[in-house]
C-alpha positions as CSV (number, residue, x, y, z in Angstrom):
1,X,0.0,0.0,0.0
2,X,1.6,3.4,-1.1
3,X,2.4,5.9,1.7
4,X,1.0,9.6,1.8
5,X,4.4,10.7,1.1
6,X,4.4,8.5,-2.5
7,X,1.1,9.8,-3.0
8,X,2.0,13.3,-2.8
9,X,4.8,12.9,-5.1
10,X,2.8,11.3,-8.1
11,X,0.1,13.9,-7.6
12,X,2.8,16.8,-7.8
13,X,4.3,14.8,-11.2
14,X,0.9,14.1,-12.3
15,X,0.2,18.3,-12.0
16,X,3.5,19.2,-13.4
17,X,3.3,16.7,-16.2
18,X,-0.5,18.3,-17.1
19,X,0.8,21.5,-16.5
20,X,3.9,21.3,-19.3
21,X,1.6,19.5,-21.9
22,X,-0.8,21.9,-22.2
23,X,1.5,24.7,-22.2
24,X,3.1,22.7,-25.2
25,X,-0.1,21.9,-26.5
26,X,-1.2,25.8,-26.2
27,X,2.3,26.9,-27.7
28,X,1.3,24.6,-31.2
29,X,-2.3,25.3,-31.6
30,X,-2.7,28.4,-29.5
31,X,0.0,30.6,-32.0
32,X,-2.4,29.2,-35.2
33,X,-5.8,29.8,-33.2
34,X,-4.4,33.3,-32.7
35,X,-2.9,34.1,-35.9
36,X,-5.4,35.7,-38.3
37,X,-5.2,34.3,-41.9
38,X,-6.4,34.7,-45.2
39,X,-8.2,32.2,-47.6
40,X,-7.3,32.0,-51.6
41,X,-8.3,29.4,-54.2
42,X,-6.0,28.1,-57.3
43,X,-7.5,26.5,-60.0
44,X,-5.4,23.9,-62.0
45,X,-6.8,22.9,-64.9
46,X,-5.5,19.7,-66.9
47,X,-2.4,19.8,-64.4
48,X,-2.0,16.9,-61.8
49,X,-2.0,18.0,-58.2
50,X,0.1,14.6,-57.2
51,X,2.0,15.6,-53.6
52,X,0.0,18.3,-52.7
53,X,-1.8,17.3,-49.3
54,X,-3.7,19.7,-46.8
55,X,-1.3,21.2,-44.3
56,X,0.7,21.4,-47.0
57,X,3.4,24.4,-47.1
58,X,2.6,27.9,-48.6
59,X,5.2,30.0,-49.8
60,X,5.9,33.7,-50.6
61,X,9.3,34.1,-52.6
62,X,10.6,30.8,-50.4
63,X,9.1,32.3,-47.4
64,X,6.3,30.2,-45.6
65,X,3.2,32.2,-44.8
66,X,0.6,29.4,-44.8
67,X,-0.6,26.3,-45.8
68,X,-3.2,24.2,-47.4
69,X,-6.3,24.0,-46.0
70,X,-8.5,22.1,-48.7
71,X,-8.3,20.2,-52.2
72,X,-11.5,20.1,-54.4
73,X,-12.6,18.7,-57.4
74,X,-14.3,21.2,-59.2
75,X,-14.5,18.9,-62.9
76,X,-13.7,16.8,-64.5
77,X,-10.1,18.8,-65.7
78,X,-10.1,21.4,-62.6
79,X,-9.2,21.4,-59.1
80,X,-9.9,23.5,-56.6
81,X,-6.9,24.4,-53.8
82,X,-7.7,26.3,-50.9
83,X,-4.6,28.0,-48.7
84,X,-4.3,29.9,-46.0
85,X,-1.9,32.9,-45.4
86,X,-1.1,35.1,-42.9
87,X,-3.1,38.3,-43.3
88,X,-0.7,41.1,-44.8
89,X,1.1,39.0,-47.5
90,X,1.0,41.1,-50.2
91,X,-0.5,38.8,-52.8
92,X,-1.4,41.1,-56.0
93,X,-3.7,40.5,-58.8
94,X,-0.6,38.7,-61.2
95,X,0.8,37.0,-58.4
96,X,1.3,33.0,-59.6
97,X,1.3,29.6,-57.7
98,X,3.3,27.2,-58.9
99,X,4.2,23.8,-57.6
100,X,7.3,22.7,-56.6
101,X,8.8,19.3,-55.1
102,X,9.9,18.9,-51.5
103,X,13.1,17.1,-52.3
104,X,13.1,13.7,-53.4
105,X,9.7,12.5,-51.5
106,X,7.1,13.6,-54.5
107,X,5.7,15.8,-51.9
108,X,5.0,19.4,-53.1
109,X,4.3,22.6,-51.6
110,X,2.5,26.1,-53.2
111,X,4.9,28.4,-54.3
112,X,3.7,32.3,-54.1
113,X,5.9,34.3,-57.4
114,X,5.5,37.0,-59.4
115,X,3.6,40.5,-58.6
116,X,4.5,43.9,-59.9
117,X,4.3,47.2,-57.5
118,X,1.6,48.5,-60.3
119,X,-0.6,46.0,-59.5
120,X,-3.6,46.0,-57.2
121,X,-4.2,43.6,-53.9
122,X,-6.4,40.0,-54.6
123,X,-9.0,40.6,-52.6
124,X,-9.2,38.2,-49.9
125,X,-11.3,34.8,-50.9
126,X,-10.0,35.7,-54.9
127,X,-8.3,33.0,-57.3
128,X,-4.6,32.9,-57.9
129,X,-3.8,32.7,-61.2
130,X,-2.1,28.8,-61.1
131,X,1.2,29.2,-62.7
132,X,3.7,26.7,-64.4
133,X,6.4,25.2,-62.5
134,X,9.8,24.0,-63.2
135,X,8.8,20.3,-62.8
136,X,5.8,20.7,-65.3
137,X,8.0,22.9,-67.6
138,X,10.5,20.1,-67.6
139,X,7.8,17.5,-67.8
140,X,6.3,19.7,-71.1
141,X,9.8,19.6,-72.7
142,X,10.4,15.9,-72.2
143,X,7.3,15.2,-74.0
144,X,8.5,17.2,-77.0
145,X,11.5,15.4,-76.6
146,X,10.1,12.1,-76.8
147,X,7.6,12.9,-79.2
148,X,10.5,13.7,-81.6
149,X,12.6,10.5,-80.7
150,X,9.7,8.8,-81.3
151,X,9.1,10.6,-85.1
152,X,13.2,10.1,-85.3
153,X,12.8,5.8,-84.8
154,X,9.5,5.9,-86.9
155,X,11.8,7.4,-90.1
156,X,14.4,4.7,-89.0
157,X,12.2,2.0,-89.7
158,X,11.1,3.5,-92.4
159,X,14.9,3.6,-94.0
160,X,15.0,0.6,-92.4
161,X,12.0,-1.5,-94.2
162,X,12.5,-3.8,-96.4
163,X,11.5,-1.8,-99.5
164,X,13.7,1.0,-98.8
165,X,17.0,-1.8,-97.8
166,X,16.3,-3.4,-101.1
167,X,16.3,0.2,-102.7
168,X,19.4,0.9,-101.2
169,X,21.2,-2.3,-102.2
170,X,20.1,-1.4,-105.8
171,X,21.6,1.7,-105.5
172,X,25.0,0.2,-104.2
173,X,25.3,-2.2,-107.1
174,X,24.4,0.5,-109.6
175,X,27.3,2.4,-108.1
176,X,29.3,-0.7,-107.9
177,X,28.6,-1.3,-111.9
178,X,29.7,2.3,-112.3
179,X,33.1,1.7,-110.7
180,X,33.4,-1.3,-112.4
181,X,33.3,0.9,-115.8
182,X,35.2,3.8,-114.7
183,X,37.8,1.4,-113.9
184,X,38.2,-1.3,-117.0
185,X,37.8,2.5,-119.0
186,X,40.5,3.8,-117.2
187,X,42.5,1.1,-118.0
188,X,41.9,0.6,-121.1
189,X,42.5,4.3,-122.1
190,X,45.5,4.3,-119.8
191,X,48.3,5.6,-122.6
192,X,45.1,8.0,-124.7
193,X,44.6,9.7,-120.7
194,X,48.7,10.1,-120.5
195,X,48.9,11.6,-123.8
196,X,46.3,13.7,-123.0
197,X,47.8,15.0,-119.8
198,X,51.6,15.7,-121.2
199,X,49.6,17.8,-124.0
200,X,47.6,19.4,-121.8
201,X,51.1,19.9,-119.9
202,X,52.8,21.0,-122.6
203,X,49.8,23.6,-123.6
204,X,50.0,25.1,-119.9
205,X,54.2,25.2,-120.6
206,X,52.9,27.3,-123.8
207,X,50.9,29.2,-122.4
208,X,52.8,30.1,-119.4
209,X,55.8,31.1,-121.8
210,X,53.0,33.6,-124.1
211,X,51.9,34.8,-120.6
212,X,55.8,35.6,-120.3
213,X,56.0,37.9,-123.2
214,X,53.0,39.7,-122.4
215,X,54.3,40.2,-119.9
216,X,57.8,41.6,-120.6
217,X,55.5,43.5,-124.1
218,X,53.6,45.2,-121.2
219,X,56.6,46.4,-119.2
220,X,58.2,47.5,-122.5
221,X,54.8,49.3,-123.1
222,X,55.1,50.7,-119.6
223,X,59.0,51.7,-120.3
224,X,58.1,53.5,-123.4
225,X,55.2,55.4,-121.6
226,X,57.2,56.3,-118.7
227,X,60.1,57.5,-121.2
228,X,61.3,61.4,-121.4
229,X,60.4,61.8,-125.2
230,X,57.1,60.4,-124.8
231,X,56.7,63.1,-122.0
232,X,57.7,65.8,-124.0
233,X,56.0,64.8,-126.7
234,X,52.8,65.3,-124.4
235,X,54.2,68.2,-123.5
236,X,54.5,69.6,-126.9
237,X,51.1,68.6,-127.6
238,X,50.1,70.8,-124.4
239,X,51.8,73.3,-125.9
240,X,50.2,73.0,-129.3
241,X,46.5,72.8,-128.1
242,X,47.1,76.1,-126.1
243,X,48.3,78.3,-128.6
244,X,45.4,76.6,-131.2
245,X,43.0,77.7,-128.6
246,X,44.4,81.2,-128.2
247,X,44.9,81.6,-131.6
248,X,40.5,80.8,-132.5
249,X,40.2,83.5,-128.9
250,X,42.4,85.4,-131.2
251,X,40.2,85.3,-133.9
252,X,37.2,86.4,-132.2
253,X,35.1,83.5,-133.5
254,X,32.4,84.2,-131.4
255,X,31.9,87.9,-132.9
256,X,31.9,86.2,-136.4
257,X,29.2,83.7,-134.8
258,X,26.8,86.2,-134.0
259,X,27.3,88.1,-137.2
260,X,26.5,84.8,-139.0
261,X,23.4,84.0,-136.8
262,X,22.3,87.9,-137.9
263,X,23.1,87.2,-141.7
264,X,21.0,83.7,-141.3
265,X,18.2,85.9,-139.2
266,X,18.1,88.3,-142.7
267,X,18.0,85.6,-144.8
268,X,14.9,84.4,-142.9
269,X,13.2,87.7,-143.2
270,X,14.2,88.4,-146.8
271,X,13.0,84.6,-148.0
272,X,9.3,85.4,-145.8
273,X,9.1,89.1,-147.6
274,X,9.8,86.9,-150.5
275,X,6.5,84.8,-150.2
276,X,4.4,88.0,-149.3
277,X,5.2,89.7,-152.5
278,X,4.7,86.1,-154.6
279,X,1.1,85.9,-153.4
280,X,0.5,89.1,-154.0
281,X,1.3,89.3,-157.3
282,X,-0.2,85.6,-157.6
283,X,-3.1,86.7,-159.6
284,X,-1.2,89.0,-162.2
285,X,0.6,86.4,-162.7
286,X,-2.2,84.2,-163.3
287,X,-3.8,86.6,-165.7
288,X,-0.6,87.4,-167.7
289,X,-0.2,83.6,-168.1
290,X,-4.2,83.7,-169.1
291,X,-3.3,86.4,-171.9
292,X,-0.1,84.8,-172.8
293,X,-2.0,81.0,-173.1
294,X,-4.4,83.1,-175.7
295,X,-1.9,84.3,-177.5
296,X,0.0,81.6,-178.3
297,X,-3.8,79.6,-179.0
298,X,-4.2,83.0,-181.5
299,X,-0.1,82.1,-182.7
300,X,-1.1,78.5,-183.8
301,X,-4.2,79.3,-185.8
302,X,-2.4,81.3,-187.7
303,X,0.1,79.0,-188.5
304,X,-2.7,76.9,-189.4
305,X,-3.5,79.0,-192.3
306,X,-0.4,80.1,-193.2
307,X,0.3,76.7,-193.5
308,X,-2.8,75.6,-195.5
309,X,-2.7,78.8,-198.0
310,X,0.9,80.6,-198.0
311,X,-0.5,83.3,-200.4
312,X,-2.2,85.0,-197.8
313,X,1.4,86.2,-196.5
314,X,0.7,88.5,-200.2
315,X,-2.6,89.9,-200.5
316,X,-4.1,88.7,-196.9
317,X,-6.5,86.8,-195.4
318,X,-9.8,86.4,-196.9
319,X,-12.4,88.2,-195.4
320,X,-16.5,86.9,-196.2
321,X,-17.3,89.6,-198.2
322,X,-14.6,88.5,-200.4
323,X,-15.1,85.2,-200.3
324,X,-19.0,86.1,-201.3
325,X,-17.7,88.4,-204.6
């Protein structure tokens, strides 16, 4: 039977022991009772939420300022996350929350990034625009990646079917043939392809010997060009054109130009006065070639007669009174 004094003892541990649990208990639950917080949703559409549990971390820039308090199925491609954060985080309208990995256990927490000063506050109870993480964009990129390794094996068995390897052989004994050819053709025009080549040698020795002299012809050119008679025969020339040209300055050619242009100016005037006076005198003309074609129809009647009766050169011509007697 236990004594008073062991009775006291386990009553004093029993108080003391209560006494430091609850305090722990209070320091846990009492700092998240007493903390106020704020409630966001996320939306991921078509995006597995695989790791993400509630109580889950929430962070702000790598800071933790809450956690998750709820996961929802909203469809059949969206989920709904709910998180809690401390009131005051400065969560803005373009703020994203992306999900990252905790490590190597496939659990994940919310990461909080993004959010420009110019923005305005998400009301509290708003949704966070859901965001692409690292893992997805690597999980994105690997799916391009195999989706071009598998295009890259389809082509190779494609290049490697049948048809195609039987193609291909084709091809390798159509190039063998050719080789074949080229070769008994190379041997059997062995001495014509020699000949050819110490021609074709002997052409280039030609024509490196013709590119020789035009060479030395040009630098001979050059030589006589460069020489002091052909410079003062430049000189002379000089010489010559400037006392031609002050000798036509001497000559006041231009004076004698303008008094030509006048002369051809007169000539101008005198051949239009010209014209004037011709139709003017048009018509007396025209009469006095009237008068004159008259005349000459009288001229030819009377040779007419004289013609037929030459005795009227002696007494006359006939009048009718005569010719009635």
């Amino acid at each position: 039977m236990a004594t008073r004094t062991q009775k006291v003892r386990l009553s004093i541990f029993l108080i003391v022991s209560s006494t430091l649990l609850l305090g722990f208990f209070l320091t846990l639950v009492g700092h998240r009772l007493l903390t106020q917080m704020d409630t966001y949703y996320i939306e991921y559409k078509d995006i597995s939420v695989t790791g993400l549990e509630p109580g889950s971390a929430v962070k702000y820039h790598g800071v933790q300022v809450g956690r998750i308090s709820d996961l929802a199925v909203k469809d059949v491609a969206t989920i709904i996350v709910a998180i809690e954060v401390e009131r005051g985080t400065p969560i803005k309208k373009d703020t994203e929350a992306t999900m990252q990995l905790v490590g190597i256990t496939g659990l994940k927490y919310i990461e909080l990034i993004g959010g420009s000063l110019e923005s305005e506050i998400l009301s509290v109870g708003g949704t966070i625009v859901a965001g692409e993480s690292v893992f997805e964009t690597i999980s994105g990129r690997a799916e391009i990646m195999i989706g071009k390794l598998e295009q890259v094996l389809n082509n190779l068995n494609l290049m490697l079917s049948p048809q195609t390897t039987e193609s291909l052989q084709n091809a390798l004994n159509s190039i063998n043939d050719m080789t074949t050819q080229a070769n008994l053709l190379l041997s059997e025009n062995r001495e014509h392809f020699s000949g050819a080549v110490t021609h074709l040698d002997t052409l280039i020795k030609k024509l490196s010997t013709t590119v020789d002299n035009v060479n030395d012809s040009v630098t001979s050119v050059n030589t006589i060009i460069k020489s002091e008679e052909i410079t003062t025969a430049i000189s002379n020339i000089s010489s010559i054109t400037a006392r031609f040209r002050t000798q036509i300055d001497s000559l006041r050619l231009t004076e004698t130009m303008s008094d030509f242009r006048t002369l051809v100016k007169n000539s101008n005037d005198m051949v239009v006065h010209t014209d004037l006076i011709v139709l003017r005198a048009r018509d007396d003309i025209l009469n006095s070639m009237g008068n004159l074609e008259q005349a000459l129809e009288n001229l030819r009647d009377a040779t007419d007669v004289i013609r037929d009766n030459p005795s009227v050169l002696l007494r006359g011509r006939s009048t009718s009174a005569d010719l009635v007697e």
